[in-house]
N, C-alpha and C positions, 0 to 999 in steps of 0.2 A: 202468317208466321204464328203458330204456336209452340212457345218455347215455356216450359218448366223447369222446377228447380229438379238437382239432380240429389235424390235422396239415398238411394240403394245403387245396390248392381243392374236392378234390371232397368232402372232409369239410365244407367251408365250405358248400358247396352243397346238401348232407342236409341241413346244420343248420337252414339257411333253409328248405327246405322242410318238415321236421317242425316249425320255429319257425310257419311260417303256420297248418301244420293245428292248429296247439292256442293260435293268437294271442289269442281272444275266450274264453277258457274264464273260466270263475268261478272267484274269489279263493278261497284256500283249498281247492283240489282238488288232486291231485297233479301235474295236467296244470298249472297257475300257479306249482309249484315248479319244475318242469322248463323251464317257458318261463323264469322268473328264472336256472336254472341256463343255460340256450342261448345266451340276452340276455348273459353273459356271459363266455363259452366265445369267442363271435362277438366283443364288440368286445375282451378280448383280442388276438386273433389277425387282425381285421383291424388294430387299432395298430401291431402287430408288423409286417408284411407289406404293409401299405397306409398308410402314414406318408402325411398331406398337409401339405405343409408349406405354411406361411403367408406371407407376403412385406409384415411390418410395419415 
């Protein structure tokens, strides 16, 4: 597991693509930690950076 922080787009863009290739992996392998640690990292940084704002 090499995971880094997610600084720009093109780190966004790794993420996503290493998040795909390990999307279906089985609970409890390391590859399901790291997808939880991704899944994270990602909406972090897209909150940050990609705000939608709502119009209620």
């Amino acid at each position: 597991m090499n995971i880094k922080p997610i600084r720009n787009d093109d780190d966004l863009t790794n993420a996503f693509i290493r998040l795909e290739s390990i999307f279906q992996t089985d609970k409890g392998t390391p590859e399901a930690e790291e997808m939880a640690i991704l899944v994270t990292l990602i909406e972090v940084y897209e909150d940050k950076y990609y705000l939608i704002k709502c119009r209620f």
